[in-house]
PQR file with spaces between the fields and no chain letter, atoms N, CA, C, O and H, PARSE charges and radii, in Angstrom:
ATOM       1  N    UNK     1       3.196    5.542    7.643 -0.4000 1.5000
ATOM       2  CA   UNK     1       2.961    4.207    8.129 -0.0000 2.0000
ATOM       3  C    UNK     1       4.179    3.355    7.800  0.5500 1.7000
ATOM       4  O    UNK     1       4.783    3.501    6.737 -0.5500 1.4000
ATOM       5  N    UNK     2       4.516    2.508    8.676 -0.4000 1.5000
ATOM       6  CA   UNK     2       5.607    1.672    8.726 -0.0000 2.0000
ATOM       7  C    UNK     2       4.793    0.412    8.038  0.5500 1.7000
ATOM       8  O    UNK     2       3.782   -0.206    8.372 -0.5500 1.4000
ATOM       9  H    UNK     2       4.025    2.389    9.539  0.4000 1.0000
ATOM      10  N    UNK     3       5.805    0.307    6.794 -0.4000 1.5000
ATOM      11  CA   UNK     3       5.155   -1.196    6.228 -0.0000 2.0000
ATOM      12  C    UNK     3       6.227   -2.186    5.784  0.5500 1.7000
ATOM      13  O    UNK     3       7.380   -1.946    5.428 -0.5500 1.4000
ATOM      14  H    UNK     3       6.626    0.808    6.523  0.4000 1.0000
ATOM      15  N    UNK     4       5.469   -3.567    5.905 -0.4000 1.5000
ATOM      16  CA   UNK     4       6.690   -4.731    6.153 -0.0000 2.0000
ATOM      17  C    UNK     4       6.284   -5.839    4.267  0.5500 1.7000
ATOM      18  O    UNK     4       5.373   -6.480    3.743 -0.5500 1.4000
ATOM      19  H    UNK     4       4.532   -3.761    6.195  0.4000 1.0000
ATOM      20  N    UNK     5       7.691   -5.390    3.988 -0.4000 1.5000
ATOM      21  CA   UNK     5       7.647   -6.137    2.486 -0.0000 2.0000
ATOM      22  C    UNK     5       7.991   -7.425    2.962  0.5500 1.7000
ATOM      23  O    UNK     5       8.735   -7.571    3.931 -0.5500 1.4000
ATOM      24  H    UNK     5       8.431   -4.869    4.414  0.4000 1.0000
ATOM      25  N    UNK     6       7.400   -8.536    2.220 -0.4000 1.5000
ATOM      26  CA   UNK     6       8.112   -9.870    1.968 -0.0000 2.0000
ATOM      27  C    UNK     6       7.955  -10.466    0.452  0.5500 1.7000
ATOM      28  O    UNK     6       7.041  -11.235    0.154 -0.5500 1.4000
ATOM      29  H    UNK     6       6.795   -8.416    1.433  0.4000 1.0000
ATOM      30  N    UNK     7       8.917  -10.039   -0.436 -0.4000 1.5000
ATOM      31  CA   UNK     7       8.605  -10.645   -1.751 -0.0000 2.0000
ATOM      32  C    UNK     7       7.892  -10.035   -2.259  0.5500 1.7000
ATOM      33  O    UNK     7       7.942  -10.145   -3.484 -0.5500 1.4000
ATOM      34  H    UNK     7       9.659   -9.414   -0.194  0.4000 1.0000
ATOM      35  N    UNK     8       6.807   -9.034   -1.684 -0.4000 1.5000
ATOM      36  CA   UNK     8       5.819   -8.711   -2.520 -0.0000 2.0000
ATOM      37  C    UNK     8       6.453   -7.439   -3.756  0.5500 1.7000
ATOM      38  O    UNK     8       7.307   -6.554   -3.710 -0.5500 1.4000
ATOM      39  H    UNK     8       6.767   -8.945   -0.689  0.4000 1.0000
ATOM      40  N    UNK     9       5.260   -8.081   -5.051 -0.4000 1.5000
ATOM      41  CA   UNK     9       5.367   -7.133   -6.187 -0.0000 2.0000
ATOM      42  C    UNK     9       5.058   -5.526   -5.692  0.5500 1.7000
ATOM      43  O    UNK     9       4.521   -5.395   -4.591 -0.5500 1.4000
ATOM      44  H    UNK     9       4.566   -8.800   -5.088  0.4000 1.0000
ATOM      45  N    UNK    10       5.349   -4.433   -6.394 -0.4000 1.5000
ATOM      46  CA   UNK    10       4.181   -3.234   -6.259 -0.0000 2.0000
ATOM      47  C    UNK    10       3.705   -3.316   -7.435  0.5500 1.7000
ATOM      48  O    UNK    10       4.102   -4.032   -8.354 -0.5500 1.4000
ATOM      49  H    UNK    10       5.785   -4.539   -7.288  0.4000 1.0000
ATOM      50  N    UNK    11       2.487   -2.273   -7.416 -0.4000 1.5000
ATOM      51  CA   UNK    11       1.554   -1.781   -8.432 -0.0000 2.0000
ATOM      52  C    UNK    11       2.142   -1.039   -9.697  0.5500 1.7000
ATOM      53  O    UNK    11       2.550    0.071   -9.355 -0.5500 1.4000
ATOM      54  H    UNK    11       2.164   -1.691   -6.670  0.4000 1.0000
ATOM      55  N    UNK    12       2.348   -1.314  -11.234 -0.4000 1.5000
ATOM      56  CA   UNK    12       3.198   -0.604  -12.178 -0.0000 2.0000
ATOM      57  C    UNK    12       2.158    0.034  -12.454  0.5500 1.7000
ATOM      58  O    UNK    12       2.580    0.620  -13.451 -0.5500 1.4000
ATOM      59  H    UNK    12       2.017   -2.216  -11.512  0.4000 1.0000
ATOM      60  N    UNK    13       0.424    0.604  -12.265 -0.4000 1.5000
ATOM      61  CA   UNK    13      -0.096    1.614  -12.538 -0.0000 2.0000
ATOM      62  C    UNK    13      -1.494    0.819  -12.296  0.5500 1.7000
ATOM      63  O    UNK    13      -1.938   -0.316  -12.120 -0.5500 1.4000
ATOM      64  H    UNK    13       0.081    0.128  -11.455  0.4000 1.0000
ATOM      65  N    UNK    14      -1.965    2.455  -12.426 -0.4000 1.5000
ATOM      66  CA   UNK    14      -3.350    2.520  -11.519 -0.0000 2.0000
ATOM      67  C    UNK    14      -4.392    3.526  -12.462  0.5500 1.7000
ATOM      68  O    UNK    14      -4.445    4.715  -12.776 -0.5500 1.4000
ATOM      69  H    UNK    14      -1.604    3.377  -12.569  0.4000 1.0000
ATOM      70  N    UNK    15      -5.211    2.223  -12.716 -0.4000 1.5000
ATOM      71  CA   UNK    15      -6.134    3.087  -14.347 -0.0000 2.0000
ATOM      72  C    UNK    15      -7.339    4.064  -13.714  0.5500 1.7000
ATOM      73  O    UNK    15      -7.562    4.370  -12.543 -0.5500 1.4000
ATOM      74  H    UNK    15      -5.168    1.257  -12.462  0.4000 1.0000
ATOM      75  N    UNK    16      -8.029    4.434  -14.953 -0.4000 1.5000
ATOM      76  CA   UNK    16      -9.344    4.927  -14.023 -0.0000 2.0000
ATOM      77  C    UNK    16     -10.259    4.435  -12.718  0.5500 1.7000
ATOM      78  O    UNK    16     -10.505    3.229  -12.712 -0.5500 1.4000
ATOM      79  H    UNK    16      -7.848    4.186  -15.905  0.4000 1.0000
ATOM      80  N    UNK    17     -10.555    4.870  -12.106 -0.4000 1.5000
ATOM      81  CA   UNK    17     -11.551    4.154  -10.943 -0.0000 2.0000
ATOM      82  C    UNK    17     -10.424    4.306   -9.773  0.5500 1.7000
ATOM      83  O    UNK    17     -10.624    5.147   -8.897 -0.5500 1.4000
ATOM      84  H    UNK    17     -10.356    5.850  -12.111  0.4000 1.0000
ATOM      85  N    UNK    18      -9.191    3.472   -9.743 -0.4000 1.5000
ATOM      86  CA   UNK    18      -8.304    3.225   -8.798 -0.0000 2.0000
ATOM      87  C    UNK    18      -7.788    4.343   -8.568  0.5500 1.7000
ATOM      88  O    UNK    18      -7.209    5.121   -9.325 -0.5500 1.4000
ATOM      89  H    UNK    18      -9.028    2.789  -10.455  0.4000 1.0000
ATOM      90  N    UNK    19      -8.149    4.431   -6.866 -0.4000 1.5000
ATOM      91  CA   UNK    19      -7.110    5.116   -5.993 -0.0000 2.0000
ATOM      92  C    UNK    19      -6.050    5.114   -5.607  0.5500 1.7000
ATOM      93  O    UNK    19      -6.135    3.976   -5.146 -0.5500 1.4000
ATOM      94  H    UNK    19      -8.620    3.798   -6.251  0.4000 1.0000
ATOM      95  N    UNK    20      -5.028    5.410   -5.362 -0.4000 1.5000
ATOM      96  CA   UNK    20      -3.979    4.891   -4.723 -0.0000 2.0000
ATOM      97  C    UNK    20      -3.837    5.670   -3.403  0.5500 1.7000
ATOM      98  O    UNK    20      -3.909    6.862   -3.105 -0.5500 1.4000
ATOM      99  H    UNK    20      -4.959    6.335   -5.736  0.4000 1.0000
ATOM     100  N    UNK    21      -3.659    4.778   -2.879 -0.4000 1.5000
ATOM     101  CA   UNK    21      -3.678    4.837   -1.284 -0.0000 2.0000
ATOM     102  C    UNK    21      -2.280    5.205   -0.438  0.5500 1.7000
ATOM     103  O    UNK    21      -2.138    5.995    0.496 -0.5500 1.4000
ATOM     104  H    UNK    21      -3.601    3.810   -3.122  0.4000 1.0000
ATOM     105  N    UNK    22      -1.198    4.257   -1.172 -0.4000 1.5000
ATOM     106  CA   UNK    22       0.151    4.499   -0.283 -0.0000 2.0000
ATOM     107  C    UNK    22       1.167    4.065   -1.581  0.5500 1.7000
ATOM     108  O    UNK    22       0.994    3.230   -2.468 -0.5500 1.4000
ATOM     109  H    UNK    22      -1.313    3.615   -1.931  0.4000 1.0000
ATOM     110  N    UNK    23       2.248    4.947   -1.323 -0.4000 1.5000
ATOM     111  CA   UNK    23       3.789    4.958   -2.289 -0.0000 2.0000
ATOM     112  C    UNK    23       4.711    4.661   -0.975  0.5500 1.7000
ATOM     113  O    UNK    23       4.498    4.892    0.215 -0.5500 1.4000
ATOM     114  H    UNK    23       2.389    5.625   -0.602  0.4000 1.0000
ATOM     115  N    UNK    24       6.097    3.908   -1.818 -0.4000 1.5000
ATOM     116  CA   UNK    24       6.948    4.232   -1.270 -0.0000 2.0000
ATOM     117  C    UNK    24       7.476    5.602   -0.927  0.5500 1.7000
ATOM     118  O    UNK    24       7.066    6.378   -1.790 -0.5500 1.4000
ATOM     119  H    UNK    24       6.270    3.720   -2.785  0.4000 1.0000
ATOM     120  N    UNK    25       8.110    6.137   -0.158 -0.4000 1.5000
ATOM     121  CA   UNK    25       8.575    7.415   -0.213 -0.0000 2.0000
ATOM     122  C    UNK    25      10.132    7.959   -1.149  0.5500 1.7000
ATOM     123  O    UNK    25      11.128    7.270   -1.369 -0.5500 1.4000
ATOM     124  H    UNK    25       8.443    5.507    0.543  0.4000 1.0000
ATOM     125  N    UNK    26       9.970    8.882   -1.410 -0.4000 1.5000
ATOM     126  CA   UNK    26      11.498    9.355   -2.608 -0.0000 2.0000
ATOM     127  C    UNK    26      12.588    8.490   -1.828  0.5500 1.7000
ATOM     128  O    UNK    26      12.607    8.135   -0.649 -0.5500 1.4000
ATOM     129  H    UNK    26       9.161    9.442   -1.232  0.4000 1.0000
ATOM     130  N    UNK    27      13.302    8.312   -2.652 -0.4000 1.5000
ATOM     131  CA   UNK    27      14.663    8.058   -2.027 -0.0000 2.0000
ATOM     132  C    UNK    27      15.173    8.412   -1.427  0.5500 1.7000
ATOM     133  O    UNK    27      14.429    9.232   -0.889 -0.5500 1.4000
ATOM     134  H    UNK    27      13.287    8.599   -3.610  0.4000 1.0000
ATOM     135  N    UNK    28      16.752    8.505   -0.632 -0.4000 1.5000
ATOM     136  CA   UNK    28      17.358    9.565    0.082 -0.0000 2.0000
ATOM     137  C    UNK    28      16.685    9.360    1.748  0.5500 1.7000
ATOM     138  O    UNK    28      17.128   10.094    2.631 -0.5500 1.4000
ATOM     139  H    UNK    28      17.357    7.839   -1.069  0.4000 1.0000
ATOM     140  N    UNK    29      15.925    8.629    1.983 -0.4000 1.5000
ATOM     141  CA   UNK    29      15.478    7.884    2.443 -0.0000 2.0000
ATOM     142  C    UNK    29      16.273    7.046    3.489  0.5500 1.7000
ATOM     143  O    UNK    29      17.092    6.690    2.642 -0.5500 1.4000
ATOM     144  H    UNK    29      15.565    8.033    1.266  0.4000 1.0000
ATOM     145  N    UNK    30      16.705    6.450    4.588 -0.4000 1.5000
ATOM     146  CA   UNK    30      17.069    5.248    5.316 -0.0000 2.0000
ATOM     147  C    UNK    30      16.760    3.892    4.744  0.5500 1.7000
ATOM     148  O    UNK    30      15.892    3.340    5.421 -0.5500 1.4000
ATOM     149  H    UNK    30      16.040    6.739    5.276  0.4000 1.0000
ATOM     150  N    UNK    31      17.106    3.286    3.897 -0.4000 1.5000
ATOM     151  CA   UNK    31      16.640    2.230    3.473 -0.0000 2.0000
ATOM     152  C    UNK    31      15.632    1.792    2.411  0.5500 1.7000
ATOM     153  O    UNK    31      14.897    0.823    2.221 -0.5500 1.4000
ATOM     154  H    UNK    31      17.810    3.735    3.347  0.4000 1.0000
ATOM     155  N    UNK    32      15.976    3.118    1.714 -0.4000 1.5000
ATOM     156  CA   UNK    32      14.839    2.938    0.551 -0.0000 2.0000
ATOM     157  C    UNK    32      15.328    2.995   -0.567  0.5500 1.7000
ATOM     158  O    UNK    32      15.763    4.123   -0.795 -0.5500 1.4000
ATOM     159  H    UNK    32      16.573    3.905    1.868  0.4000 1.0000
ATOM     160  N    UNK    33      15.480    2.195   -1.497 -0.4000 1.5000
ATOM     161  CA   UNK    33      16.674    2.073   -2.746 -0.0000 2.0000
ATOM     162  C    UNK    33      15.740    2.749   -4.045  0.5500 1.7000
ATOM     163  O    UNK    33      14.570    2.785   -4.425 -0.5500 1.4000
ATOM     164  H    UNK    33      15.126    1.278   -1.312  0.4000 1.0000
ATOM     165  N    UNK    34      16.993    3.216   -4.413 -0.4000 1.5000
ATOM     166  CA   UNK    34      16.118    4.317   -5.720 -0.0000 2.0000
ATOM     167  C    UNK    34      15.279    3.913   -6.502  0.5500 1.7000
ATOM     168  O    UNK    34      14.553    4.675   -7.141 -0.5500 1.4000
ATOM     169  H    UNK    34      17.944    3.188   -4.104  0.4000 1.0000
ATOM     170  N    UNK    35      15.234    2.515   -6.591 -0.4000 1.5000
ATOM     171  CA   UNK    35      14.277    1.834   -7.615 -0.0000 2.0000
ATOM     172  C    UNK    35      12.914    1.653   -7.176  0.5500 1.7000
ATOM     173  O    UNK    35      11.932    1.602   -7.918 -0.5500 1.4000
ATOM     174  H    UNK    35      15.824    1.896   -6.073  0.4000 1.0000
ATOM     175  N    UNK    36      12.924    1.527   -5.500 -0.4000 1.5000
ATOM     176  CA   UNK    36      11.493    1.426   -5.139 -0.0000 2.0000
ATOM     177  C    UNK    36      10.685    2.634   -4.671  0.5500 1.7000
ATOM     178  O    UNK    36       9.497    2.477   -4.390 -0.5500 1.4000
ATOM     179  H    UNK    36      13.721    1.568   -4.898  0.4000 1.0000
ATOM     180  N    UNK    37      11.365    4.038   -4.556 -0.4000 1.5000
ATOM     181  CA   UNK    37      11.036    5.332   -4.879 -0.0000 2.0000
ATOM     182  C    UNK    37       9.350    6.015   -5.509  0.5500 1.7000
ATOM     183  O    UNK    37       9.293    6.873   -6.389 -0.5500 1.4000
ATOM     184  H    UNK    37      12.331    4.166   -4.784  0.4000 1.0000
ATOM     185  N    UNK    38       8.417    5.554   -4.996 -0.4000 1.5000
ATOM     186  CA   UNK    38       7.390    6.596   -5.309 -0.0000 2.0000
ATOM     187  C    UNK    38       6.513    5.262   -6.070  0.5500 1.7000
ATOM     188  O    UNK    38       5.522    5.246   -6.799 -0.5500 1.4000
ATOM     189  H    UNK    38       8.463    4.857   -4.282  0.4000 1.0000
ATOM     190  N    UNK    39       7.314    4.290   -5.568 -0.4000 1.5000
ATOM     191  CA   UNK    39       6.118    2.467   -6.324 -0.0000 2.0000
ATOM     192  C    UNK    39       4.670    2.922   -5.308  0.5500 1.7000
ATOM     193  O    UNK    39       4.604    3.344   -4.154 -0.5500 1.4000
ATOM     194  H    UNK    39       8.119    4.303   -4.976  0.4000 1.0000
ATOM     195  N    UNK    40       3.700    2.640   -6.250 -0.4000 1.5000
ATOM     196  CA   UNK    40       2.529    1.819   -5.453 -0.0000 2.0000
ATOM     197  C    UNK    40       2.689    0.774   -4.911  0.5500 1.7000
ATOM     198  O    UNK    40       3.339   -0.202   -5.284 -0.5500 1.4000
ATOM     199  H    UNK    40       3.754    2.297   -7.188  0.4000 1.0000
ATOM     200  N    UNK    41       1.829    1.011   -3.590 -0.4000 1.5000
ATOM     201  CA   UNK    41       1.749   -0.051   -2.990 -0.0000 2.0000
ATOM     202  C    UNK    41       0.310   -0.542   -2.060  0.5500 1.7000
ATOM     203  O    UNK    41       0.050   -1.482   -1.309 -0.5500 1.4000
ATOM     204  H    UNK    41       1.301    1.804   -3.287  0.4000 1.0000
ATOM     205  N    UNK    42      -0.366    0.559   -2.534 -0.4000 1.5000
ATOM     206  CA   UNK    42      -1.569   -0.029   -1.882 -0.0000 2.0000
ATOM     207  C    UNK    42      -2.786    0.762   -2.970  0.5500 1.7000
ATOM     208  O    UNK    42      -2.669    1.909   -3.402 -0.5500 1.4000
ATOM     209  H    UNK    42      -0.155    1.323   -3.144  0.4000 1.0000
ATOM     210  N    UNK    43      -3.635    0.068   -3.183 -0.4000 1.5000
ATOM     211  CA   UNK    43      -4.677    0.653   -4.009 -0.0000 2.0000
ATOM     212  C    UNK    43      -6.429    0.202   -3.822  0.5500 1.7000
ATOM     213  O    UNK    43      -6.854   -0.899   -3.470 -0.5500 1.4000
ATOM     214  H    UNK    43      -3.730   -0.864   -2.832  0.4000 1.0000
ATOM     215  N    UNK    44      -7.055    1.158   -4.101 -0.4000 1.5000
ATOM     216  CA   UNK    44      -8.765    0.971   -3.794 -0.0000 2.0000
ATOM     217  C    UNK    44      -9.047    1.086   -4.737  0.5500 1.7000
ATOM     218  O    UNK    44      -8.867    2.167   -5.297 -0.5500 1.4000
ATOM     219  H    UNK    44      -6.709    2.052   -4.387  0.4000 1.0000
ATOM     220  N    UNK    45      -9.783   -0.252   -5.549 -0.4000 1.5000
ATOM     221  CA   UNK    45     -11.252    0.540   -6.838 -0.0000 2.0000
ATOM     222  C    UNK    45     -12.442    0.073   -5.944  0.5500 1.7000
ATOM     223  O    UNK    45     -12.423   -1.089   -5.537 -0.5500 1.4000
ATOM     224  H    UNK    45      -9.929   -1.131   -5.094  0.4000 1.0000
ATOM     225  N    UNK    46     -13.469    0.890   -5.611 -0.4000 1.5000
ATOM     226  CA   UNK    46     -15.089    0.579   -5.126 -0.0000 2.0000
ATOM     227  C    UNK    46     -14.486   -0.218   -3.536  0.5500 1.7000
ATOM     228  O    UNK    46     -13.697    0.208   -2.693 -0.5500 1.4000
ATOM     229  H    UNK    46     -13.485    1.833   -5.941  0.4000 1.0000
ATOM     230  N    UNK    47     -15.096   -1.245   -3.601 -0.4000 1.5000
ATOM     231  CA   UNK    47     -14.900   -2.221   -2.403 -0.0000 2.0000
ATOM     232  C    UNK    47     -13.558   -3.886   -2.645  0.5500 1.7000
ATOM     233  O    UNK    47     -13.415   -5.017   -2.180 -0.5500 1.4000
ATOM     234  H    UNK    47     -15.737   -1.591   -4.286  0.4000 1.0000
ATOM     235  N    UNK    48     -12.951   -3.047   -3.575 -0.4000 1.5000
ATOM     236  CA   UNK    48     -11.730   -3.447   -3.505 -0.0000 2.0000
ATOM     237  C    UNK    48     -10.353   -3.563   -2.953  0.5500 1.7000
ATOM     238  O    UNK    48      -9.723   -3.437   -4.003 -0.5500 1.4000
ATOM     239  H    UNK    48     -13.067   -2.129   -3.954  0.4000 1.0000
ATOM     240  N    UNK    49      -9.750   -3.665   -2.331 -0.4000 1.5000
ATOM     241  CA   UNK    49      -8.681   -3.319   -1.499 -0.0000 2.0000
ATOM     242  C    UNK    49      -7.297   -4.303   -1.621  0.5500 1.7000
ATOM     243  O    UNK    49      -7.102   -5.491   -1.363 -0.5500 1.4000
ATOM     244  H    UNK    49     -10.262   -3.768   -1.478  0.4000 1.0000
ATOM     245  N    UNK    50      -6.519   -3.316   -2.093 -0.4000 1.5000
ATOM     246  CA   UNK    50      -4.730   -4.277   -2.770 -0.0000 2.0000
ATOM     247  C    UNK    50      -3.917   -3.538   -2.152  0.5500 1.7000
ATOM     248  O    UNK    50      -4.021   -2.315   -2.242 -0.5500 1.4000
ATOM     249  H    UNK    50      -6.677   -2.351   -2.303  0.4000 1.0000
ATOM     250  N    UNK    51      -2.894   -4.155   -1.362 -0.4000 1.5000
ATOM     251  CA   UNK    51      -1.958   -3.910   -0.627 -0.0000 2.0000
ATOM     252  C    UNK    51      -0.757   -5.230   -0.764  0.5500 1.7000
ATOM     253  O    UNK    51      -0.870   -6.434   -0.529 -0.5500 1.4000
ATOM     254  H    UNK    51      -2.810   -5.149   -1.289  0.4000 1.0000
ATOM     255  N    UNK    52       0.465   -4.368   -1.271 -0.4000 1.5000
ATOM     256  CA   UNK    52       1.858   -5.327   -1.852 -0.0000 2.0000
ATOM     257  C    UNK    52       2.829   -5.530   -0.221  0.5500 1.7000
ATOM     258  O    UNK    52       3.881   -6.170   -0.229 -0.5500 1.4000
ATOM     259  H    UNK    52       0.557   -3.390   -1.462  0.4000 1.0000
ATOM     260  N    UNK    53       2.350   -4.970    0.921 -0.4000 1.5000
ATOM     261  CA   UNK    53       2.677   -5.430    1.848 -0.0000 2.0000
ATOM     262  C    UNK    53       2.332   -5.847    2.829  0.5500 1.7000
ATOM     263  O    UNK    53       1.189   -6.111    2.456 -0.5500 1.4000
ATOM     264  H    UNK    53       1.496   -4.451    0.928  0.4000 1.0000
ATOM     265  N    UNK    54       2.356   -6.250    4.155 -0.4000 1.5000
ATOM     266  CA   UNK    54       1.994   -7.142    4.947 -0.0000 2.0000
ATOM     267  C    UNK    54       1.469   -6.414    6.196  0.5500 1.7000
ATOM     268  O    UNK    54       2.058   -6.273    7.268 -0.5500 1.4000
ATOM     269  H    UNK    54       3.284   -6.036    4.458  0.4000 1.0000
ATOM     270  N    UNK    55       0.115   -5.931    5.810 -0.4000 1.5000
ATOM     271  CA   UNK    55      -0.138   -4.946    7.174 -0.0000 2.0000
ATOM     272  C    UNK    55      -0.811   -5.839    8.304  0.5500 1.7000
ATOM     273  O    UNK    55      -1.731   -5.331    8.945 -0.5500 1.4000
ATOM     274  H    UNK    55      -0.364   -6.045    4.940  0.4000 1.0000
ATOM     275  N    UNK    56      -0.554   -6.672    8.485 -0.4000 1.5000
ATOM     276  CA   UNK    56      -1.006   -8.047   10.147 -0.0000 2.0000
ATOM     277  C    UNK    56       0.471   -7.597   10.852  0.5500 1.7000
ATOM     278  O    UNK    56       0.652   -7.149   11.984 -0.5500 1.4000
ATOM     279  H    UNK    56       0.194   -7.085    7.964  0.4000 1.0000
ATOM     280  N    UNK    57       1.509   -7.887    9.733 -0.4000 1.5000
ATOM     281  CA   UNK    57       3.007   -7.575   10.808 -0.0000 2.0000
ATOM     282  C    UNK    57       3.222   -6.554   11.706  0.5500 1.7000
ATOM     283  O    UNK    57       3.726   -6.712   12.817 -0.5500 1.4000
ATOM     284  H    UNK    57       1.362   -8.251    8.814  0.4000 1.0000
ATOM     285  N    UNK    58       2.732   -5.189   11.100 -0.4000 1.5000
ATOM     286  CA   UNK    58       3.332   -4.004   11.337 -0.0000 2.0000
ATOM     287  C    UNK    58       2.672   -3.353   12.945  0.5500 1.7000
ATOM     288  O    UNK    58       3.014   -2.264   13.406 -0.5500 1.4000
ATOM     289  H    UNK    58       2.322   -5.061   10.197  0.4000 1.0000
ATOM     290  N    UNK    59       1.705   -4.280   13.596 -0.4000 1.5000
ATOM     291  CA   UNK    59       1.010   -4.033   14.653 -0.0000 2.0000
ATOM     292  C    UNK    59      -0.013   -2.551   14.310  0.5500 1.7000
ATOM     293  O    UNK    59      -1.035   -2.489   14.994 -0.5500 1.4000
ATOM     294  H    UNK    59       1.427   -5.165   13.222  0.4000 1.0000
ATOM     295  N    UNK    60       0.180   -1.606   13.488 -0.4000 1.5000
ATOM     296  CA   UNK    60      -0.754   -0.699   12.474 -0.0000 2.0000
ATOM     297  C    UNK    60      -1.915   -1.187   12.483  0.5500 1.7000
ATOM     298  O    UNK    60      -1.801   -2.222   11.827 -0.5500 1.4000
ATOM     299  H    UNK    60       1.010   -1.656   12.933  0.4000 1.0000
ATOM     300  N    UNK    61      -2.865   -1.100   12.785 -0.4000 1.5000
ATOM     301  CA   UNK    61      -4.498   -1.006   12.615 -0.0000 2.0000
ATOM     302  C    UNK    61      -5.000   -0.982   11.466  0.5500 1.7000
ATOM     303  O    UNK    61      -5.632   -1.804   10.802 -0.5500 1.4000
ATOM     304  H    UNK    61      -2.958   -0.259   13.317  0.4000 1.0000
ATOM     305  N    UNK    62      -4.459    0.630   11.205 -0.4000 1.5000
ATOM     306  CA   UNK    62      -5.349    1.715   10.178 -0.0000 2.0000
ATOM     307  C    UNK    62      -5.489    1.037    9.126  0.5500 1.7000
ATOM     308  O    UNK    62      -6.568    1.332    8.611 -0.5500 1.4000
ATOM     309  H    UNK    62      -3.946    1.297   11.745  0.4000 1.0000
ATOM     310  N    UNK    63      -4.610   -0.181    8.199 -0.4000 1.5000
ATOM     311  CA   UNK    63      -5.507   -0.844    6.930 -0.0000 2.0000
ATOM     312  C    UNK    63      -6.326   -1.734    7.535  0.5500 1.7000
ATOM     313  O    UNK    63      -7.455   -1.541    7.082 -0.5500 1.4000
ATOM     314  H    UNK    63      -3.734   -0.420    8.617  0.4000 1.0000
ATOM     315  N    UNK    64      -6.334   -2.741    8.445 -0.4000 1.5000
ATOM     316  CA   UNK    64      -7.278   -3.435    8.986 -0.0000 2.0000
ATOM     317  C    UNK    64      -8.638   -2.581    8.981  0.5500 1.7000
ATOM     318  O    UNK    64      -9.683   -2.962    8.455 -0.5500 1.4000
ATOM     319  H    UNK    64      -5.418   -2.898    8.813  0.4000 1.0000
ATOM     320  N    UNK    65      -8.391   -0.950    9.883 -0.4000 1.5000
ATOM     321  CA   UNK    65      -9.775   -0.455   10.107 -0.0000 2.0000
ATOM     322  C    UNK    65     -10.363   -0.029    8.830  0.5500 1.7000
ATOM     323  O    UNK    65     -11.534   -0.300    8.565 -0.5500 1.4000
ATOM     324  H    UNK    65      -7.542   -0.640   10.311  0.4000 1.0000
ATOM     325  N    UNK    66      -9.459    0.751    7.874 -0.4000 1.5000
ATOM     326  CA   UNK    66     -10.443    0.583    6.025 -0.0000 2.0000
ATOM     327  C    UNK    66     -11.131   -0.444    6.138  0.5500 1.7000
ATOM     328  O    UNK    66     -12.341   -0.464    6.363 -0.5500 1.4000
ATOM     329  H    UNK    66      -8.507    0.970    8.089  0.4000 1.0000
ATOM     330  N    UNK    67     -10.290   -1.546    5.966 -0.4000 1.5000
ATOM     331  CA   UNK    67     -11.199   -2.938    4.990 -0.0000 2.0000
ATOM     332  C    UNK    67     -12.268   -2.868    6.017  0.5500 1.7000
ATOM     333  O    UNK    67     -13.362   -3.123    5.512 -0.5500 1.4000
ATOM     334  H    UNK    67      -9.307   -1.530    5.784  0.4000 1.0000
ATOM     335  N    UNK    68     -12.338   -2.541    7.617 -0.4000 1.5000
ATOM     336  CA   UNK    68     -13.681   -3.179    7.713 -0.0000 2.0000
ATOM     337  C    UNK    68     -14.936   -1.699    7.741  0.5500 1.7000
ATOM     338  O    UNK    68     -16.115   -1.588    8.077 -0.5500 1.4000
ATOM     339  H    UNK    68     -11.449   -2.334    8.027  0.4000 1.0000
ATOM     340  N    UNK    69     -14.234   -1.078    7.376 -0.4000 1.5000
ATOM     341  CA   UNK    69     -14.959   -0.003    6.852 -0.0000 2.0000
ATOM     342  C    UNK    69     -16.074    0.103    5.017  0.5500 1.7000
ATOM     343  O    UNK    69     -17.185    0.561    4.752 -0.5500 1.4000
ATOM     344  H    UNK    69     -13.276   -1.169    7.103  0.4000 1.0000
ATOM     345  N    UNK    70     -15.176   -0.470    4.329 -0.4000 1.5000
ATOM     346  CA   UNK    70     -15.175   -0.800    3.339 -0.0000 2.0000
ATOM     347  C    UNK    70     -16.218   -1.604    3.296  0.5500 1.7000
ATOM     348  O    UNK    70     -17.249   -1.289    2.700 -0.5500 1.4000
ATOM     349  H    UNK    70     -14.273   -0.842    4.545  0.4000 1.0000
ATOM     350  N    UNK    71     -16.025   -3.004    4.074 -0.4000 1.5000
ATOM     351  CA   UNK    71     -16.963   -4.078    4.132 -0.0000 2.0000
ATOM     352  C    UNK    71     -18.364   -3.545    4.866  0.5500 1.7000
ATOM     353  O    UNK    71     -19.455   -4.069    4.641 -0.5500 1.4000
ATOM     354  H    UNK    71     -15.188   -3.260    4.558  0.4000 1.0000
ATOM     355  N    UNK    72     -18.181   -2.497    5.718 -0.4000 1.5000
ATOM     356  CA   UNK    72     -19.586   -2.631    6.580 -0.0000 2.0000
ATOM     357  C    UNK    72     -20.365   -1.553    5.129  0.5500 1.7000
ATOM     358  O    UNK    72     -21.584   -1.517    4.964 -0.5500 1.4000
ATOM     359  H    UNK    72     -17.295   -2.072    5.900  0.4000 1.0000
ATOM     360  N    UNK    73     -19.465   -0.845    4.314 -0.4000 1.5000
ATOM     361  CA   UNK    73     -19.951    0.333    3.274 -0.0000 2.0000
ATOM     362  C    UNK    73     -20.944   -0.637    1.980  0.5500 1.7000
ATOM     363  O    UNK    73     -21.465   -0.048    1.033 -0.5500 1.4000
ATOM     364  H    UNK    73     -18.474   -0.875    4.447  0.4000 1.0000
């Protein structure tokens, strides 16, 4: 999935309960600097849902269709 940062933090860890949903990918990468390499960036506990980037931009659905998955659960 193509995702659009603005400012946003990522996740420095993800305790019991929490899923993690999406990482940056390794480096070596087109545009992906070694430091942000394998960050969280999206995470689920229960009917919770955290995402450090901007999935309305990316014209992407698929987090829109979770949350309302989530919500109808």
């Amino acid at each position: 999935m193509h995702a659009v940062f603005i400012r946003a933090p990522w996740v420095e860890e993800a305790g019991p309960g929490v899923e993690v949903l999406a990482r940056i990918p390794d480096a070596g990468r087109p545009g992906i600097p070694a430091a942000a390499a394998g960050r969280i960036v999206a995470v689920q506990q229960g009917s919770l849902l955290a995402t450090s980037f901007h999935p309305e931009i990316s014209g992407d659905t698929r987090v829109h269709e979770l949350f309302v998955e989530i919500a109808k659960g």
